[in-house]
C-alpha positions as CSV (number, residue, x, y, z in Angstrom):
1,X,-85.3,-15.1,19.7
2,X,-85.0,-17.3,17.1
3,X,-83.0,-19.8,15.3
4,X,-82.6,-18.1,12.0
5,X,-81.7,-15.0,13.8
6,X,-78.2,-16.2,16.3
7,X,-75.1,-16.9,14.0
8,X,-72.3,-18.8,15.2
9,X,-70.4,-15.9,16.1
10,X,-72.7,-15.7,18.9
11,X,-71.6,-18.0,20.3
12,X,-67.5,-17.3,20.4
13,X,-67.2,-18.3,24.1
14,X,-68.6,-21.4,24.4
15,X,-66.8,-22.5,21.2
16,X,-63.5,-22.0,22.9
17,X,-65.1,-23.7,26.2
18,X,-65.2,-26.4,23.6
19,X,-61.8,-26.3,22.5
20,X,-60.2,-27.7,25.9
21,X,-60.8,-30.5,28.1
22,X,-64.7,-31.1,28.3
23,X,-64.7,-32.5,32.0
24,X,-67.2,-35.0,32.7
25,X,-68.2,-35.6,36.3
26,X,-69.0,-38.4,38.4
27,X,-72.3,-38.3,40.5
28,X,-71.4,-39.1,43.8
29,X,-74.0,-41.4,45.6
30,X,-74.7,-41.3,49.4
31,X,-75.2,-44.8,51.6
32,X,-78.9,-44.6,50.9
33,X,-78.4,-44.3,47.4
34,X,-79.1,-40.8,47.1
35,X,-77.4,-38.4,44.9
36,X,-74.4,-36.9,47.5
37,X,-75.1,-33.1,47.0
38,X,-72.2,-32.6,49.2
39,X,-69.3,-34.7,47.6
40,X,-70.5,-33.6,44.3
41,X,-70.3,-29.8,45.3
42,X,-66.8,-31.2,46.6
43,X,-65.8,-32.8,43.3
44,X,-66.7,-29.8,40.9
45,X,-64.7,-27.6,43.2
46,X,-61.4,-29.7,42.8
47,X,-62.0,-29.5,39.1
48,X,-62.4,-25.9,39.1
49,X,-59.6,-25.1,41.6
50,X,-57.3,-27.3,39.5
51,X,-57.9,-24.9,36.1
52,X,-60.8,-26.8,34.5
53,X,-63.6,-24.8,33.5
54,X,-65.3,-26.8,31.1
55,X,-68.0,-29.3,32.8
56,X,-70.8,-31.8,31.8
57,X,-73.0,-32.7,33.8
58,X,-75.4,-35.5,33.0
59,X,-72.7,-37.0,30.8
60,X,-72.1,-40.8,30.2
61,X,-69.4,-40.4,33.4
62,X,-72.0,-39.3,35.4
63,X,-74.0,-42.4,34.7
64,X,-76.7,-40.2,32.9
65,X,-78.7,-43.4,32.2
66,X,-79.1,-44.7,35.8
67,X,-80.1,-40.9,36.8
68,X,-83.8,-40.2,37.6
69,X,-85.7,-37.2,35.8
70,X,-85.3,-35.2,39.1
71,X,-81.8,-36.1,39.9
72,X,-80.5,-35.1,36.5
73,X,-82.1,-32.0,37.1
74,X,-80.7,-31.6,40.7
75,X,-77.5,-32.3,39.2
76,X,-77.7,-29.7,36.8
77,X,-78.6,-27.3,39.4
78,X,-76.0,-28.2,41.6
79,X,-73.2,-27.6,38.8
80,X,-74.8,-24.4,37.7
81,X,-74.6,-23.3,41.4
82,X,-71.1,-24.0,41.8
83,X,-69.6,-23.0,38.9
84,X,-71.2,-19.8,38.6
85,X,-69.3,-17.3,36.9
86,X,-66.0,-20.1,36.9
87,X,-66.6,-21.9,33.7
88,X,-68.7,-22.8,31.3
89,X,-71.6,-25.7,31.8
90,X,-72.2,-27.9,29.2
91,X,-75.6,-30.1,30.2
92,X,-75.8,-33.6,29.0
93,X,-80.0,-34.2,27.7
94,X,-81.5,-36.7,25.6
95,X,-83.9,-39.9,25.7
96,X,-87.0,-38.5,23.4
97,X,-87.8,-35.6,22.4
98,X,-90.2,-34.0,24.6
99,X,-88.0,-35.0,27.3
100,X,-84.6,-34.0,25.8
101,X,-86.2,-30.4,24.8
102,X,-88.1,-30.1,28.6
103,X,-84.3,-30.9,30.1
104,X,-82.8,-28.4,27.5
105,X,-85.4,-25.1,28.5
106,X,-84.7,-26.4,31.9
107,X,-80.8,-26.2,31.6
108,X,-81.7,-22.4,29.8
109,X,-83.8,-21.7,32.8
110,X,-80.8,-22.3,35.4
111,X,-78.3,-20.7,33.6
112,X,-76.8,-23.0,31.3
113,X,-74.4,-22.1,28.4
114,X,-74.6,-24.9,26.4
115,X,-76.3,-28.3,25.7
116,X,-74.7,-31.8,24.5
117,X,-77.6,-33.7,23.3
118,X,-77.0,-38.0,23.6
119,X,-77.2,-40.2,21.0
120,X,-80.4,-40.9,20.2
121,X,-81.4,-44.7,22.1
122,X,-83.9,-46.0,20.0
123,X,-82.8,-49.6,17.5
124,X,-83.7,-47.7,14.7
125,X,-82.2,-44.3,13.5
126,X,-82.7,-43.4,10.3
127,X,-80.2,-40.2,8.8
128,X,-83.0,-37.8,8.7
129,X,-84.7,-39.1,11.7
130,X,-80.9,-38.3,13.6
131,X,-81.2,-34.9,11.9
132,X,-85.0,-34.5,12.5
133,X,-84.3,-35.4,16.3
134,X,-81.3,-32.9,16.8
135,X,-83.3,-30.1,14.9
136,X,-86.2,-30.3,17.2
137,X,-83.9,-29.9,20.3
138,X,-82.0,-27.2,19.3
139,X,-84.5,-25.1,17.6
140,X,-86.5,-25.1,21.0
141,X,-83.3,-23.8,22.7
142,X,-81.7,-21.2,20.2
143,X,-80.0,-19.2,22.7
144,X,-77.7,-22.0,23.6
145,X,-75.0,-23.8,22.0
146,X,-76.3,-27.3,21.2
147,X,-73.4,-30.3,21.3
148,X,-74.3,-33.5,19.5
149,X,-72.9,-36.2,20.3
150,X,-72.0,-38.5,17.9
151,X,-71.4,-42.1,18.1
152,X,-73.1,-43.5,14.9
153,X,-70.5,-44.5,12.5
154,X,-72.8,-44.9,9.9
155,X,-73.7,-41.1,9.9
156,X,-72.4,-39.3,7.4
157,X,-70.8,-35.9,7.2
158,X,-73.2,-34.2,4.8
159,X,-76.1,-34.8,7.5
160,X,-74.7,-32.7,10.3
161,X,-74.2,-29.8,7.4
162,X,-77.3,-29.8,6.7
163,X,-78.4,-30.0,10.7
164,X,-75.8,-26.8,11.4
165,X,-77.2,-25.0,8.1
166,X,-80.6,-25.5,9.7
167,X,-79.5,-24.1,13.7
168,X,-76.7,-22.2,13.6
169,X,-76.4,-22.7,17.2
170,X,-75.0,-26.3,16.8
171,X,-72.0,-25.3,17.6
172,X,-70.1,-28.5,18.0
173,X,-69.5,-32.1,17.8
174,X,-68.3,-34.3,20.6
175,X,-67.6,-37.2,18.2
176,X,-67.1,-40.7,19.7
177,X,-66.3,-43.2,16.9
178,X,-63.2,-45.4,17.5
179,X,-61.9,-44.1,13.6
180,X,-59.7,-41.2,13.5
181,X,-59.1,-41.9,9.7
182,X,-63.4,-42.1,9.8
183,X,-63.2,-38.6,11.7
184,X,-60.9,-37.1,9.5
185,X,-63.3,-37.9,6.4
186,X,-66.3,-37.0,8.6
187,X,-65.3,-33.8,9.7
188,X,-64.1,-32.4,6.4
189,X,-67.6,-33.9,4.9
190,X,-69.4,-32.0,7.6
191,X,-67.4,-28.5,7.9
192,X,-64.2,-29.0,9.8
193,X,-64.5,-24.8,10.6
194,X,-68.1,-24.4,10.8
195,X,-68.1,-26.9,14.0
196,X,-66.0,-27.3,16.9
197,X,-64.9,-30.7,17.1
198,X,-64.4,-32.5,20.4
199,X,-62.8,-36.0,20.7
200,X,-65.6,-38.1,22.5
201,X,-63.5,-41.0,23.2
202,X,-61.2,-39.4,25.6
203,X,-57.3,-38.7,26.3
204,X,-56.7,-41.9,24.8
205,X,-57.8,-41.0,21.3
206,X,-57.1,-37.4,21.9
207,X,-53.7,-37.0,19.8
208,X,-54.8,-39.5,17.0
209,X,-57.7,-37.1,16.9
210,X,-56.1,-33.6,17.2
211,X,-53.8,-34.4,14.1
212,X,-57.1,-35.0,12.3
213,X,-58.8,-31.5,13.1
214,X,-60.1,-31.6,16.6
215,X,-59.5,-29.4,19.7
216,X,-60.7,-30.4,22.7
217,X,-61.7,-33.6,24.1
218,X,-64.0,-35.6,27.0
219,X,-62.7,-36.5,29.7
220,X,-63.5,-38.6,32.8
221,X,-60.1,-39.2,33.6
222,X,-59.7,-35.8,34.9
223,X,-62.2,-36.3,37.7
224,X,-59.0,-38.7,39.5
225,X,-56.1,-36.2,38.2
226,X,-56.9,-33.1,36.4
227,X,-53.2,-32.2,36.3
228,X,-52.3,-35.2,33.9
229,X,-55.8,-34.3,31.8
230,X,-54.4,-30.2,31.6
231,X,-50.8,-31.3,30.4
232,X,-52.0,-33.2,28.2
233,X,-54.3,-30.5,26.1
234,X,-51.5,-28.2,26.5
235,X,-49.1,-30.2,24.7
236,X,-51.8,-30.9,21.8
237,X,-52.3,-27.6,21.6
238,X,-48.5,-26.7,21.1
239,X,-48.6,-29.7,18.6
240,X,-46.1,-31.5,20.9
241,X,-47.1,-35.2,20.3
242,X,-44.3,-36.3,21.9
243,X,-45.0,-35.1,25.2
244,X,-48.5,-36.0,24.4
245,X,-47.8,-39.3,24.2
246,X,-45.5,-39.4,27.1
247,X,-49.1,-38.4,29.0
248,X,-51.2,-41.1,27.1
249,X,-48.5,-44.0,28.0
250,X,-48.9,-42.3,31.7
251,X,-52.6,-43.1,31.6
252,X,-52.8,-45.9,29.2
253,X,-53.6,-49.1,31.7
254,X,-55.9,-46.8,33.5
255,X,-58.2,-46.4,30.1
256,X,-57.6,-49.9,29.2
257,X,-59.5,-51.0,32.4
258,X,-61.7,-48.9,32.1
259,X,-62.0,-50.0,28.2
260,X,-62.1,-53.6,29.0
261,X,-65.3,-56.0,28.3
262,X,-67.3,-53.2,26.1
263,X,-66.3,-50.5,28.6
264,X,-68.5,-52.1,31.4
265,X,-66.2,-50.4,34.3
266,X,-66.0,-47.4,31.8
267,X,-67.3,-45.2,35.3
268,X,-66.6,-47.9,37.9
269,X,-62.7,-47.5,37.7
270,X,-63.1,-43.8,37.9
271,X,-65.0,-43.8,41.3
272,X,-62.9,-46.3,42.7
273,X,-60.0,-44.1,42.1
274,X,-61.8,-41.5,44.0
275,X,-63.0,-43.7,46.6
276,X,-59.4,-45.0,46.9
277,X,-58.4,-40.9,47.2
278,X,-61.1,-40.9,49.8
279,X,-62.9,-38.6,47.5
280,X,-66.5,-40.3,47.8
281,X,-68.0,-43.7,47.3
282,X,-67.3,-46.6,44.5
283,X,-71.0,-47.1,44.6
284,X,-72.5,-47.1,41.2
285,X,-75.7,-48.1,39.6
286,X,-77.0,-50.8,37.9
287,X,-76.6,-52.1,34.7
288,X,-72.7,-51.0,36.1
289,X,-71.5,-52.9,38.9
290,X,-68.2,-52.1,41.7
291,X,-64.7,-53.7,41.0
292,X,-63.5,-56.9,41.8
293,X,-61.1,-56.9,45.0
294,X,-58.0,-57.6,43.0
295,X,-58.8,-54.7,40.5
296,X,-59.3,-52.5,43.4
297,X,-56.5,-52.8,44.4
298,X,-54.8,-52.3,41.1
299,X,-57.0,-48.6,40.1
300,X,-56.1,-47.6,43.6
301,X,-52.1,-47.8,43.1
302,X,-52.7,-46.2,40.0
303,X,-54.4,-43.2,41.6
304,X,-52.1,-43.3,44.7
305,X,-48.9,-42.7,41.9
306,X,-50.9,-39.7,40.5
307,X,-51.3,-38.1,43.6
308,X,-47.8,-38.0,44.6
């Protein structure tokens, strides 16, 4: 197959996987500091027994950066394996090329749907070097739906048109700038129907960025309570800001720690909720670090209200 030959009709299904909450899961680590195959098969079921059935592994709440090349593919793997036929997998690649394209036809290989390429980490990105990079990725993997995601606010609009008139399947955006008035410009500049546009920055941006055109958003939030992730799409999705809002006062001191000094606890907080729920461990790796004693104590009230 190739690219000039899949349209983005293709690819109807994993646009509405798309167009929901885009779970992002934690990676679980064991005392030795191995990747807890069993507490991770444990988390993604309580996701999927709660009603989510969108999932990204190797995402930025799964400490991506911290992974090993193997682990992110045995993590991968593992998520394939359990969601099976429950949902739709969304694999989080990137670093260089070679590598991001190698983790992409490996994704393919096991099964995946779709791809969310990372922001490219390099100090200099041109415009056409962004589209250059995101070309070569999804052009090797034109079966699958290929996810940019975008955190450059410099980037304009007219160069992810001309990446999606290049590969129809970039199917969608998960776009992370702190701007709704940016994303609002942005998306219109870009195609607001030609791509399926996914709040990056969480339920706490989620209505500001539904009013603006998106229709589903990230979440790490919904690892600790999916309920209070669900009611909140559902309400965006009826265009019932009000209720939306009751849920983003709900969760609002929960994102603001995890928010706090540059988002350094951005994945902490979440894992100590889970370790307070006795899910798995608050370990995490460097260049994160666990919680204070006092905030501990603080995330684990929090998550002790929403389990009630």
């Amino acid at each position: 197959m190739t690219a000039t030959s899949v349209t983005p009709a293709t690819f109807e299904t994993q646009r509405a996987a798309l167009a929901d909450v885009v779970a992002i899961p934690v990676t679980p680590f064991a005392e030795d500091g191995s990747v807890d195959e069993g507490r991770y098969r444990a988390l993604l079921r309580r996701l999927l027994d709660s009603g989510v059935r969108t999932l990204t592994p190797n995402g930025n709440t799964g400490e991506f950066y911290a992974l090993g090349p193997e682990e992110r593919r045995l993590v991968a793997e593992l998520t394939l394996d359990e969601v099976g036929e429950r949902g739709i997998v969304l694999v989080g690649v990137g670093h260089d090329v070679p590598t991001a394209i190698e983790a992409a036809r490996h994704a393919r290989e096991q099964g995946a749907h779709m791809v969310m390429v990372h922001q490219p980490v390099h100090p200099y990105v041109s415009e056409v070097g962004w589209v250059d990079y995101h070309r070569a990725i999804a052009r090797a993997v034109p079966e699958l739906g290929v996810v940019p995601y975008l955190r450059n606010a410099a980037l304009p609009g007219a160069r992810l048109a001309e990446l999606g008139a290049a590969c129809p399947n970039v199917i969608g955006v998960k776009y992370a700038v702190p701007d709704a008035a940016r994303f609002a410009g942005f998306a219109r500049d870009a195609g607001l129907d030609r791509f399926v546009w996914v709040a990056g920055l969480a339920e706490p941006y989620a209505p500001s960025y539904f009013s603006a055109g998106a229709t589903g958003f990230t979440s790490g939030l919904v690892n600790v309570a999916p309920s209070i992730s669900l009611s909140m799409i559902e309400a965006l999705r009826s265009g019932d800001y009000a209720a939306a809002m009751k849920v983003w006062e709900q969760i609002r001191r929960f994102e603001e720690l995890r928010g706090a000094d540059a988002s350094a606890n951005n994945v902490t907080v979440v894992k100590e909720a889970l370790a307070s729920l006795g899910l798995c461990r608050r370990d995490v790796r460097p260049p994160s670090k666990v919680l204070p004693e006092a905030e501990r104590a603080e995330v684990a009230e929090i998550a002790a209200e929403w389990s009630i």
